[in-house]
N, C-alpha and C positions, 0 to 999 in steps of 0.2 A: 504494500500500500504506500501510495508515495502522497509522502506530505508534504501541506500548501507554505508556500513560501511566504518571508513575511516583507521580505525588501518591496514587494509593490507598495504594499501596505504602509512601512516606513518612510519609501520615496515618496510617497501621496503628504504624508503628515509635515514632509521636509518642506517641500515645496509650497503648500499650505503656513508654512510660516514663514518664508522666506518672500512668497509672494505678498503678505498681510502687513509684513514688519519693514520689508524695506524701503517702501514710497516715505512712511513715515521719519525715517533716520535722513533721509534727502531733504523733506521737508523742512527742516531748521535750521538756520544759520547760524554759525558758530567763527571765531576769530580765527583768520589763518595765519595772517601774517600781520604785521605793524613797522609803522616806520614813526621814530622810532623803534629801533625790537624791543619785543616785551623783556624788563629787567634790563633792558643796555645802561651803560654810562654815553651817554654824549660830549663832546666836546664843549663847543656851543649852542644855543639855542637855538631849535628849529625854527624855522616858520609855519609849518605847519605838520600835524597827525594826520597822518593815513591809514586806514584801518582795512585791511581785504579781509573778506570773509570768506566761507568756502561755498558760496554762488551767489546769485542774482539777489537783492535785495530791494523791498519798497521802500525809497528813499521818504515817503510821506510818513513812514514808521519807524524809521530807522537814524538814532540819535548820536552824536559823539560829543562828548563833554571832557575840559580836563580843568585837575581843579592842582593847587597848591598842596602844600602841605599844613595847610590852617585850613583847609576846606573851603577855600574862595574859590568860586571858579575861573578861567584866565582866559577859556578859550573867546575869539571872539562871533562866539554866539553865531558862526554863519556854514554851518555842515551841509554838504552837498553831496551828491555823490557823482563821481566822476562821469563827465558824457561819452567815453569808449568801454567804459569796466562796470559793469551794474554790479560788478563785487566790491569795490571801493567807495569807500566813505571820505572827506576829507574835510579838515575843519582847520581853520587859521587863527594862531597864537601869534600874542605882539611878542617883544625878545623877553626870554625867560631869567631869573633871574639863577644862581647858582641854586641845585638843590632837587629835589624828589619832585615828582607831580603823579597824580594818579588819572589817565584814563580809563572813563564809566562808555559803556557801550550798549546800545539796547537795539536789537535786528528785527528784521518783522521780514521774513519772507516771502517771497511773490505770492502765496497762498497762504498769507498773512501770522502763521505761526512765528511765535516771539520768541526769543532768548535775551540773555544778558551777559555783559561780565565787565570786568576789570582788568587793569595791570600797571604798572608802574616804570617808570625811566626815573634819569637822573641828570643835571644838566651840571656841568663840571665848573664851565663860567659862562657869564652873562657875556654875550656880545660877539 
């Protein structure tokens, strides 16, 4: 008597989660890269944060802020996202003075799922 196999059965269950789970993990947006990189020291002060995510993002939802290290914020309030990269954020800072800053990030993806986060540089001197 020959018994029934169970790999259909498994392939069936695989594929069933794989199909279920993975639009969803695509759906969010999360930080890829930064300029400055996250935790760097820089030299001097940027003019402006870049923030890429890892895809397209709705710039009507999607925020870049950076603040001091007293919790002021410094950027000047004008975040955009780039007109060739719908993965890029970019937001313009006057000259920084020596010291830590932290950028806050909040993404909302073309199918308006949100994320967030943080990270931190250092500016060595002003100028």
């Amino acid at each position: 008597m020959k018994r029934p196999s169970i790999f259909p059965a498994a392939a069936a269950v695989i594929a069933t989660v794989v199909l279920f789970t993975a639009p969803r993990a695509h759906a969010h947006r999360y930080l890829d890269h930064a300029e400055p990189k996250v935790g760097s020291e820089v030299a001097t002060s940027p003019r402006e944060i870049k923030v890429w995510f890892t895809g397209a993002v709705d710039a009507s939802g999607t925020t870049i802020e950076v603040f001091d290290s007293n919790g002021t914020q410094v950027d000047k309030k004008d975040c955009h996202q780039d007109p060739n990269d719908k993965a890029l954020m970019i937001v313009s800072v006057p000259e920084l003075a020596a010291g830590t800053y932290k950028v806050t990030w909040h993404a909302t993806s073309t199918d308006t799922h949100k994320t967030k986060g943080d990270f931190q540089f250092t500016v060595k001197a002003k100028g």
